[in-house]
N, C-alpha and C positions, 0 to 999 in steps of 0.2 A: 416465719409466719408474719404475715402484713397488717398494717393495722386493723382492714375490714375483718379479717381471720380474728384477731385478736376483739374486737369488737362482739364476734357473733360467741365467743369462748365465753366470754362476761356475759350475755345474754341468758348461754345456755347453762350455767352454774347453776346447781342446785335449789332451789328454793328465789332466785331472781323473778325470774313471770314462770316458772314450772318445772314442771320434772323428767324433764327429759331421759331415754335411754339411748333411743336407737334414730333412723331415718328413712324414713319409706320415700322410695323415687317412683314416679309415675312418667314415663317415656310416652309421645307420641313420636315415632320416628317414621322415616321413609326411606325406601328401596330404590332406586333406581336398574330398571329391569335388565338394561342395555349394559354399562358399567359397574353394577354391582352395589355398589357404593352404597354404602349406610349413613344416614344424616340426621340430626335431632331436627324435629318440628317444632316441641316446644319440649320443658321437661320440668316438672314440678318436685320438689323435695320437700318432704313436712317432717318436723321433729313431732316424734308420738314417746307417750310415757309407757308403751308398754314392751314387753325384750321378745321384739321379733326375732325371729332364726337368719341372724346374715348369712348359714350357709345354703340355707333353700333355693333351689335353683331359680330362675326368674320364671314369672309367671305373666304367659300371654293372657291377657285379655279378653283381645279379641279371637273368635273360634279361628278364624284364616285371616289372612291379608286383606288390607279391603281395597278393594279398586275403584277407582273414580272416574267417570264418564269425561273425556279430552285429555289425560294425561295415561302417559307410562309409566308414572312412579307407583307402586302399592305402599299402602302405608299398615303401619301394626300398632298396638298400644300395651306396652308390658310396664310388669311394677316388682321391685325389689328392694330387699331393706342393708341399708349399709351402716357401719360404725362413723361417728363424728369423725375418728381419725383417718378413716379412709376418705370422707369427703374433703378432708383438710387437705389430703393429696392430689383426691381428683382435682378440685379446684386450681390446683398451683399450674397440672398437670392442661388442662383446659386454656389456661389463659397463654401458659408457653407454646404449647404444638398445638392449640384449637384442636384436640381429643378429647374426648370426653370417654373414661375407662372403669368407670367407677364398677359395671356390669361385669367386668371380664372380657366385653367386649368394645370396639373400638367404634365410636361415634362421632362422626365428623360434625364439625361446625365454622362458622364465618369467623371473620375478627371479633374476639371477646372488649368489649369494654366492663369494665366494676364498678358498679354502683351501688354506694351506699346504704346505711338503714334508714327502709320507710314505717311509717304506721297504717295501719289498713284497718279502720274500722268494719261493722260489720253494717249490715245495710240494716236500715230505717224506712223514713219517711220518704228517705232518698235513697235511691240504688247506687253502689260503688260499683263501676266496671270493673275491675279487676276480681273483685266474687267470681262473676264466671269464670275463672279458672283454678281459684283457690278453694284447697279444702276445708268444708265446714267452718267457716268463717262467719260461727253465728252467735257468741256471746263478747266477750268484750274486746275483741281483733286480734290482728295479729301484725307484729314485725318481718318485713321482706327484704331481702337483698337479691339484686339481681344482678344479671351475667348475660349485658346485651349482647346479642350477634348485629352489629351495626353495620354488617353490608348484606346478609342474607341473601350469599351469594347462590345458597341451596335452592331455594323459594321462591324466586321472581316467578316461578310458574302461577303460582298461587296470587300474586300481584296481579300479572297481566291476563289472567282470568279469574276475576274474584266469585263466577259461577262455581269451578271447582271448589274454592277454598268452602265458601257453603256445604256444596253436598259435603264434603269431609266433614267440615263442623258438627254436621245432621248424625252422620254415620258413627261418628266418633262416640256422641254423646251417647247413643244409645249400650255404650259398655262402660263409659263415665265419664262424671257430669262435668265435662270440661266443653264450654262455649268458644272455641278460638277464632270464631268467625267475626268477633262483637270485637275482638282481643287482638287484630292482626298485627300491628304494631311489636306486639310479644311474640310473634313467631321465631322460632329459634332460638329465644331465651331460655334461661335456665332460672329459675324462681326459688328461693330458698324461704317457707316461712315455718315461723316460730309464734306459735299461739301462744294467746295470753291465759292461763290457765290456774296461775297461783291464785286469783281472787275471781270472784264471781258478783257481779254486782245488777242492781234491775232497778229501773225510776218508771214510778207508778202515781198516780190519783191518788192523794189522802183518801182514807174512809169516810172521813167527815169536814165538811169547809172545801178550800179551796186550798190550792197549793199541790206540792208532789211527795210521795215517799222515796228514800233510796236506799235500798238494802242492802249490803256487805255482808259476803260469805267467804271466808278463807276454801283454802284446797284442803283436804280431808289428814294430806302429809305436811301439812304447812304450818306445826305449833312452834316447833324455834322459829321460823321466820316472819312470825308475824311484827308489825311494826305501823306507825300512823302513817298514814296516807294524806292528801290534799284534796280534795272535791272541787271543782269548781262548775259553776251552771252558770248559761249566758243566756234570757230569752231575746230570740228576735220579732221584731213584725215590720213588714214595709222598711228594710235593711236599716230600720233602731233597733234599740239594743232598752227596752222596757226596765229591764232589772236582772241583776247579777249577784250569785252570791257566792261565797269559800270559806270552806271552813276543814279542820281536820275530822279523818274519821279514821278507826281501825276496824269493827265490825258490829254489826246489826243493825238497825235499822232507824234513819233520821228522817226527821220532816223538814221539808221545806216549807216556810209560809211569802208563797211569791202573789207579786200584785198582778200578775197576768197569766192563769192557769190556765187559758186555751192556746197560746201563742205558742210560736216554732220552739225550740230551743236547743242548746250543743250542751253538752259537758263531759267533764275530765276527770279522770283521777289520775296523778300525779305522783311519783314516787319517790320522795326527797333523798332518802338514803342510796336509791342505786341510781338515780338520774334518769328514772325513763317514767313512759305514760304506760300504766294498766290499764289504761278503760281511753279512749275517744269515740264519739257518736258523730254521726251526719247528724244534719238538721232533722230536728223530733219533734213529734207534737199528738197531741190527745186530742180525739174528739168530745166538744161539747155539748153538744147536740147534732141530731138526725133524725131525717123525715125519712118512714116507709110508703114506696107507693106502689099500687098494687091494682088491683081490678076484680069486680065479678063478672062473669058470664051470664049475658041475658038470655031468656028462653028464646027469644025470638030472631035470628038473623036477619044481614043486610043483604037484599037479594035482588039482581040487576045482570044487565048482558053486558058486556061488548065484542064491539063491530069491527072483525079485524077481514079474513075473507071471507068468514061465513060468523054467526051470531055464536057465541058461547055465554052462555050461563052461568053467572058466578056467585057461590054462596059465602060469605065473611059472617063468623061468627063477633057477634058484638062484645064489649067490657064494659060494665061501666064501673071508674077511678074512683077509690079512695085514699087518702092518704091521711097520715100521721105523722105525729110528732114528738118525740123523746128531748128531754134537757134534760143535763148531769151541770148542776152547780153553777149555771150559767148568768153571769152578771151584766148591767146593762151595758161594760166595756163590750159586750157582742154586738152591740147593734151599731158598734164605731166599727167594729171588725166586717161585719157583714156590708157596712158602706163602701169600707176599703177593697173586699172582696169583689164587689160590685163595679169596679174602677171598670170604665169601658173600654180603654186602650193600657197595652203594656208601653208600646212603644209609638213616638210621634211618628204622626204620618208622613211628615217631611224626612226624617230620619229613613224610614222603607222607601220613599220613594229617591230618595239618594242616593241609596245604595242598589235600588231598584229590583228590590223584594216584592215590592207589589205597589202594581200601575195600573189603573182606568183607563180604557181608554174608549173615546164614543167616534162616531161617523165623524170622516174627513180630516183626520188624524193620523192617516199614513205615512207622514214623513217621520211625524214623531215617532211615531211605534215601527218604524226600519230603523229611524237613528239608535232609539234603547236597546233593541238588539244588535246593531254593528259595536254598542258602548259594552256590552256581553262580552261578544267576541274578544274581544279586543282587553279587556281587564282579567276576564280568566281563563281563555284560550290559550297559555302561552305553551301549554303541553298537550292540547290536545282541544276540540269540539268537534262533538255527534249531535247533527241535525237532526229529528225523526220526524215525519208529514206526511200523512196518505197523500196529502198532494200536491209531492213537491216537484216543481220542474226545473227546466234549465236556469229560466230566466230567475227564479229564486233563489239558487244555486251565486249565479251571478250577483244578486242583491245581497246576499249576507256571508257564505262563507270567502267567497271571492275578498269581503273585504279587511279578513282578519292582519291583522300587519307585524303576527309574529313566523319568523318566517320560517320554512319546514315541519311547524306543527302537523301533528296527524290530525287533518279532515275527514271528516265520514258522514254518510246524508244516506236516509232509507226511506220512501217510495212507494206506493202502492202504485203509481202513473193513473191515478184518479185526477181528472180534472173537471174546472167548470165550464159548463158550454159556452159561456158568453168567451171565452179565454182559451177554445178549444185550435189547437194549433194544426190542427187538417184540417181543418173549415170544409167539416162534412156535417152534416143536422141529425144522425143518428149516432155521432162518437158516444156519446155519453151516456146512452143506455145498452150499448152495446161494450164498453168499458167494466159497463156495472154486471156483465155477465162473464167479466172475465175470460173475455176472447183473447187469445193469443198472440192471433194474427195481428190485429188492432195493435193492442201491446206490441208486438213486436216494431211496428211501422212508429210507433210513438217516442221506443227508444231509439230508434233512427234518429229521428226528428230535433230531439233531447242533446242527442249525440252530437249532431251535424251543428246545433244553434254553441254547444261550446265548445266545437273546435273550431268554429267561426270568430267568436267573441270572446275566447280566453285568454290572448295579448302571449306576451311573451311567459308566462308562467313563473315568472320569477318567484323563488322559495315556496313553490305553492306544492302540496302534499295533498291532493283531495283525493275520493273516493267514492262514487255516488252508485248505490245499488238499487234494485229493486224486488219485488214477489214478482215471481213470473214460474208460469207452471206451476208445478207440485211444490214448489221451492218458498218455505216459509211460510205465514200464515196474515191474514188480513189485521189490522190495527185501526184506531181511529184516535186518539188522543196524540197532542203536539207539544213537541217537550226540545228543548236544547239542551246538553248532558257536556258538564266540564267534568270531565273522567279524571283530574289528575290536577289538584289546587293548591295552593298551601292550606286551605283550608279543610282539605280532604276531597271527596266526591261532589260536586253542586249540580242542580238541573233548576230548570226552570219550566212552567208550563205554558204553553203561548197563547189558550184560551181560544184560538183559531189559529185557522192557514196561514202561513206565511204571504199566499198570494192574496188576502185579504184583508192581511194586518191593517187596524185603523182603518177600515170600511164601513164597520157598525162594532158595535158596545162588547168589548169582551178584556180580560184583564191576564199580565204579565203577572207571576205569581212564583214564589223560590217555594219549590218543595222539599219535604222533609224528608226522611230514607231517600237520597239520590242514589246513593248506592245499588238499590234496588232496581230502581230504573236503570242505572247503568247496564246492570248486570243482566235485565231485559232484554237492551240494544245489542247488547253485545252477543246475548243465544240468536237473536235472530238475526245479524252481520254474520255469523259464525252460517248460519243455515243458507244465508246468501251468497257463501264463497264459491259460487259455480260461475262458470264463463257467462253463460245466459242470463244470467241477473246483473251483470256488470253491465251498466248504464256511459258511465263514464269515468277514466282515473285520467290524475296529470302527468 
């Protein structure tokens, strides 16, 4: 047995943070329909104190298989309870032949690495990602060890279409509440946690004044093992540290008298005799006041047309706002807090605009606003950029992805062949409303056009990997928002929004802006690249 074995054995002792009997595993696994093959997705193990039946056969889940729109794999989610000494085995057994047997039945997995004990609080004021996958992780946390699959070599499907990994997340969830969509990094892990159970503890509002209560409750089996504890609270605000205090406690219930009872704050209970923490919190904090705000309904609505192809009538029921105001214990350090609150930047605007998170930009500004996007390309392209622009053409094609300078990355550009008439490359006077009727024929003559200007102008190709599509026909569906998608960073998924056209970047007032859920967007680009993979929408490839 290895020291992390020997590590979770101390944990799981008697009367240490609980009472452990038995271990219920929760499988998501997958099928491969073609080869057979069985594989873990992810797999969760919780110590429960209660003496399940380890010979009950396992227990699916879900009613069938579930199947997910782009792949062949079907996936199932079953759960079984094992003895500690059988997982002592599985585990050995896992990291040698990457098997996992604990079921009776045989579960493949990637290269196992072992890692260590963590502590997992339970969420607060702050959400811990890792909750979504743990179970009930909602009094004072719990200790994890895990058992990475560090090449998931099963999964790349789920990688290179992270629309699939979704729906399965979606579908999963509704047989239990396991999130692995938030969680992908843990794919094909094996999770072992151990709730913290021996003690029970809660920080609340004094009754009277200011300050907090903390209450201690032992485990109902836990009278030999009781023993003092260490407390400790830290508050924060504007990343100081206001006031701190520690003291020992063994059970029921202590005040604190702190100089700052609205502010964030952490604390711990400490276990000096066995070396671990019973209790860790996120950042916490109490409201000290709040405003309700509400409205009544006037008799009388607001009542007006608009003019769109013919007159419509429109009736808005009016409110008129009231609002209110509650204070719990509130001293005049709130109105230093609600100035700080009040702070009107988090971050300098020189700081965003260097890393070029968000840029202004006004008329006659075009060189600028092509150079920030070839400085895009070019910093976090180096595994991939997807262009998206109802109206993107050759010659734009040629200004930005043309100029990324890592070489063989995957290019990819999507298209509506909307253009503007002053920049209309037929130099006919009705393109442009005959474009807007989604004519074909037109379309078709335009990706000609498209076609013909870059294989005119595309030099010799060197390392270039591009792919430029379009909506044509039934194929795909119309868009209007402009976004550049780094699918693949170190910092994860990044997109950007371009505020306008590429072909009109820096012509008049509109702003570079890094959005948030890129992933989403990605994941966007990529159903509709997917709907575009027919001959007739390919525009151009290198």
């Amino acid at each position: 047995m290895n020291a992390i074995q020997e590590d979770i054995k101390k944990l799981c002792n008697e009367g240490v943070i609980g009472f452990f009997k038995r271990l219920e595993v929760v499988t998501v696994f997958g099928i491969d329909k073609d080869s057979k093959q069985v594989f873990n997705v992810i797999t969760v193990i919780v110590a429960v104190e209660h003496i399940a039946d380890i010979k009950k056969n396992i227990e699916y889940l879900s009613d069938s298989l579930i199947n997910v729109k782009g792949t062949t794999i079907a996936f199932g989610v079953m759960r079984y309870y094992i003895a500690f000494d059988s997982f002592y085995e599985s585990i050995t057994e896992l990291k040698e032949k990457e098997i996992w047997n604990a079921s009776g039945n045989d579960l493949a997995t990637g290269k196992i690495e072992e890692v260590g004990k963590n502590f997992v609080p339970s969420d607060a004021a702050v959400g811990v990602q890792l909750n979504n996958i743990l179970k009930n992780n909602l009094f004072g946390g719990s200790y994890i060890y895990e058992w990475f699959d560090i090449n998931k070599n099963y999964l790349n499907f789920l990688f290179e279409k992270p629309s699939i990994l979704q729906e399965l997340s979606s579908k999963i969830s509704q047989y239990i509440p396991l999130k692995i969509a938030s969680l992908s990094d843990r794919l094909g892990n094996f999770i072992l946690q151990l709730p913290i159970s021996i003690i029970y503890s809660k920080v609340t509002h004094k009754e009277v004044d200011d300050g907090l209560a903390l209450d201690v409750y032992w485990h109902t089996q836990a009278e030999k093992y009781k023993r003092k504890l260490q407390f400790v609270l830290i508050t924060e605000n504007d990343s100081i540290y206001p006031d701190f205090h520690s003291f020992e406690v063994n059970e029921g219930k202590y005040l604190i008298n702190m100089q700052h009872n609205d502010f964030s704050h952490r604390y711990f209970i400490w276990d000096e005799l066995n070396g671990n923490l019973l209790l860790a919190s996120t950042i916490s904090g109490f409201i000290s006041s709040f405003n309700i705000n509400g409205g009544m309904l006037e008799s009388e609505p607001r009542v007006f047309s608009t003019i769109d192809k013919e007159v419509a009538h429109q009736r808005i029921n009016m409110r008129t706002p009231w609002e209110s105001s509650f204070t719990t214990n509130a001293k005049n350090t709130e109105v230093i807090k609600n100035i700080q609150n009040a702070r009107i930047f988090n971050k300098e605007k020189d700081d965003l605009l260097r890393r070029k998170e968000f840029i202004q930009y006004h008329k006659d500004d075009e060189s600028r606003a092509l150079a920030d996007l070839r400085y895009l390309i070019n910093e976090y392209g180096e595994k991939g950029v997807w262009l998206w622009d109802p109206y993107l053409s050759s010659n734009d094609i040629l200004n930005t992805l043309f100029f990324c300078e890592h070489s063989n990355t995957e290019l990819k550009a999507i298209t509506l062949l909307n253009h503007n008439e002053s920049k209309c490359p037929m130099s006919c006077n009705k393109c442009d409303k005959v474009l807007a009727t989604n004519n074909n024929k037109i379309k078709r003559e335009l990706i000609e056009i498209y076609k013909s200007d870059l294989d005119k102008n595309s030099g010799n190709k060197q390392g270039l990997n591009l792919e430029f599509r379009s909506r044509y026909g039934k194929h795909g569906w119309s868009f209007h928002d402009r976004f550049i998608v780094f699918p693949d960073t170190s910092q994860g998924t990044l997109a950007w929004s371009l505020g306008t056209s590429v072909n009109s970047l820096g012509q008049s007032h509109h702003i570079f802006q890094k959005v948030s859920h890129a992933q989403l967007i990605a994941d966007a680009f990529d159903e509709l690249w997917q709907e575009l993979n027919v001959e007739e929408c390919l525009v151009w490839k290198s």
